[in-house]
C-alpha positions as CSV (number, residue, x, y, z in Angstrom):
1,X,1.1,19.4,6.0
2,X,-2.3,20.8,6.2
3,X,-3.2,23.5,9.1
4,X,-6.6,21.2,10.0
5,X,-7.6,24.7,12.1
6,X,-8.0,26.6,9.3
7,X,-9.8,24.4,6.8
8,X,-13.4,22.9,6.7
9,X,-14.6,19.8,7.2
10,X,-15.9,19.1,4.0
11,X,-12.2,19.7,2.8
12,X,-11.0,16.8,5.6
13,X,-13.7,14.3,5.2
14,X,-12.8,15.0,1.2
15,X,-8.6,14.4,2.4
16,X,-9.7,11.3,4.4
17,X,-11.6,9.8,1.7
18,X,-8.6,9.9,-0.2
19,X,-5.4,9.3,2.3
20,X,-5.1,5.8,0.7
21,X,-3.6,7.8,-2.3
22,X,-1.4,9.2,-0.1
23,X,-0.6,6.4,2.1
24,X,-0.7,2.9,1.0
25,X,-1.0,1.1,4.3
26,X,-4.0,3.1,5.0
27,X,-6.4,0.4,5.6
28,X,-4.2,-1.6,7.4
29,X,-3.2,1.0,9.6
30,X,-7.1,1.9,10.3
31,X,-7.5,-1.9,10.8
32,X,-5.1,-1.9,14.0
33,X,-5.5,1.4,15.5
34,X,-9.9,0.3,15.5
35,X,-8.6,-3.1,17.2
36,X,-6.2,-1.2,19.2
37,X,-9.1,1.1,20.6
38,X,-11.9,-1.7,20.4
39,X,-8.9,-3.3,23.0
40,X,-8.6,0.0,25.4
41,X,-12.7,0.5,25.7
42,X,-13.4,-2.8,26.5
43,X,-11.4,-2.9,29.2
44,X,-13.5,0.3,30.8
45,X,-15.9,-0.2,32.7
46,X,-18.7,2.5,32.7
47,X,-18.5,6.1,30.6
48,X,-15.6,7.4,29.2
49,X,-14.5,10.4,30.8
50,X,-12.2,13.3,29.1
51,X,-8.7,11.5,30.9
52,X,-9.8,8.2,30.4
53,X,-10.0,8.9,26.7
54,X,-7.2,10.5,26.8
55,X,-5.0,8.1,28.3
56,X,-6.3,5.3,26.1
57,X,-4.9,7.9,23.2
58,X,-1.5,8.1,24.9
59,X,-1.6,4.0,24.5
60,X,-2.4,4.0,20.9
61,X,0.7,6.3,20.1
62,X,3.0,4.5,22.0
63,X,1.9,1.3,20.6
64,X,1.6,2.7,16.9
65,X,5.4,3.2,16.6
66,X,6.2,-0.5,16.9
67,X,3.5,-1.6,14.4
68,X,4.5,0.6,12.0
69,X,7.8,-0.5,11.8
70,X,7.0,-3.6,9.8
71,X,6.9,-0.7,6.6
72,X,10.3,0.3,7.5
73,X,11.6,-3.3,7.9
74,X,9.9,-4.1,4.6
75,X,11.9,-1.3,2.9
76,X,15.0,-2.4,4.3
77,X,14.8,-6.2,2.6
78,X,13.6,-4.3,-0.4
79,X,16.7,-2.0,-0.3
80,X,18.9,-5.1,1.2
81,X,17.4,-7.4,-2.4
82,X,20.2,-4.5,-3.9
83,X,22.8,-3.7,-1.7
84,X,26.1,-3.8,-3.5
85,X,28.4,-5.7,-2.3
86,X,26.9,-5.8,1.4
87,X,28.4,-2.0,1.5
88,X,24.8,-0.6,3.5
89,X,24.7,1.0,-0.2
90,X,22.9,0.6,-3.0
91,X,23.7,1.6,-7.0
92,X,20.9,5.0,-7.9
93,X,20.4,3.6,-10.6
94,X,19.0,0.5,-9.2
95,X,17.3,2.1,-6.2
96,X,15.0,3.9,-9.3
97,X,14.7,0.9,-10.9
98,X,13.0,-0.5,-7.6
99,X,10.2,2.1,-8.0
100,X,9.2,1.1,-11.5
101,X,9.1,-3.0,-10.4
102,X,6.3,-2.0,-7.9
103,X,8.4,-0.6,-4.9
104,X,6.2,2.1,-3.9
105,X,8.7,4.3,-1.9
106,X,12.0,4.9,-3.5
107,X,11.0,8.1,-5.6
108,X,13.2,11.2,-3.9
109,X,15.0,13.8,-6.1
110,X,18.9,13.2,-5.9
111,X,19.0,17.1,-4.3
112,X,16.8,15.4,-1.8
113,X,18.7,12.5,-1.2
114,X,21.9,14.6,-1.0
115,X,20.1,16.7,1.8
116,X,19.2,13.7,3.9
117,X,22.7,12.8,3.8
118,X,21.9,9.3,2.0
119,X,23.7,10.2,-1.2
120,X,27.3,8.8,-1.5
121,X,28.8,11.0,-4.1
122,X,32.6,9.6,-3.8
123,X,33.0,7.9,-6.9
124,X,31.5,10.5,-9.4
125,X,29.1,9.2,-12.0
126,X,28.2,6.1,-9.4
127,X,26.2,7.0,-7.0
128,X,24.7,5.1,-4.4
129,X,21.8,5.5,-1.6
130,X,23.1,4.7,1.6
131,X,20.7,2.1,3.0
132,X,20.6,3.4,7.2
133,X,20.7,7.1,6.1
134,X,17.8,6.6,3.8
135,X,15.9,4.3,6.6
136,X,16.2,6.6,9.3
137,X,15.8,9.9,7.9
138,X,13.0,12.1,8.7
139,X,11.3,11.7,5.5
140,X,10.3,8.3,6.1
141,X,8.3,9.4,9.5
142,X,4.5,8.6,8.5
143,X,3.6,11.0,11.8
144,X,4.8,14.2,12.6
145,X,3.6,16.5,15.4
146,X,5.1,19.3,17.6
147,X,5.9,17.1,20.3
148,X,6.5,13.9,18.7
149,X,6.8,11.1,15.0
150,X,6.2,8.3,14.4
151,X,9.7,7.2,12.5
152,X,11.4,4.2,11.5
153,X,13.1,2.6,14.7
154,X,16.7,2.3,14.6
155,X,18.1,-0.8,15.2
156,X,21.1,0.7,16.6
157,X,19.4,2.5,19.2
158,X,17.8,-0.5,20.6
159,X,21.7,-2.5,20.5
160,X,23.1,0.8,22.4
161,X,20.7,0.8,24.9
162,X,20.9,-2.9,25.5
163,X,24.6,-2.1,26.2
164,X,24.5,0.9,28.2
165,X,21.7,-1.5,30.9
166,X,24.1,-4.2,31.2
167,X,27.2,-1.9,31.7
168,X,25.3,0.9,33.8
């Protein structure tokens, strides 16, 4: 990514006049975080101080991750439309072909793929894309800083934790 403390603001005002080239659920995503923060400031009465600003922030974020999942839930039925043989895999050959019917998303490099640990090279001159490796790897985060990313949410996290309350 860019180091926003060391360029100008022409060059951002530039970027964010063209992040829906980069991102293609730009405007919906501007949509909800402006209702999101119409929500937070019209709860407040009076002026906004620095912490109550910043705490309204802190909502936002935690908020975002959910919302954003519908992308990753979309790419799954996309990916699931050519699972093989309800494996959690899918053919290379057809997760390319996904990209040129409209499917935005499914471009990475086989070298990348292999480095993600989503490639299944077992049966040589077949490769597949494994479905939860691709989903969840860190490529597919739309937001990531120091401390923290906005990811796809894992489904198995969420069925673990669920366990782990009830036996705890």
């Amino acid at each position: 990514g860019t180091n926003t403390s060391a360029v100008s603001a022409k060059f951002m005002i530039n970027l964010a006049s063209r992040m829906d080239d980069y991102y293609h659920a730009w405007g919906q995503m501007q949509e909800y975080l402006a209702d999101l923060l119409l929500q937070e400031v019209s709860g407040h009465p009076g002026d906004l101080r620095f912490p109550d600003a910043a705490r309204m922030i802190e909502n936002v974020v935690d908020k975002f991750g959910t919302w954003q999942d519908w992308e990753c839930v979309d790419m799954k039925k996309n990916l699931l439309t050519i699972e093989e043989y309800d494996t959690g895999r899918v053919l290379l050959s057809d997760f390319y072909a996904k990209t040129l019917n409209g499917a935005h998303q499914f471009k990475e490099s086989v070298p990348f793929l292999r480095e993600l640990g989503a490639l299944d090279e077992t049966d040589k001159g077949t490769d597949r894309v494994i479905i939860p490796n691709y989903l969840l790897a860190r490529s597919n985060c739309i937001a990531k800083f120091t401390y923290h990313e906005v990811c796809c949410l894992s489904e198995c996290e969420a069925l673990l934790g669920h366990i782990e309350r009830h036996f705890a």
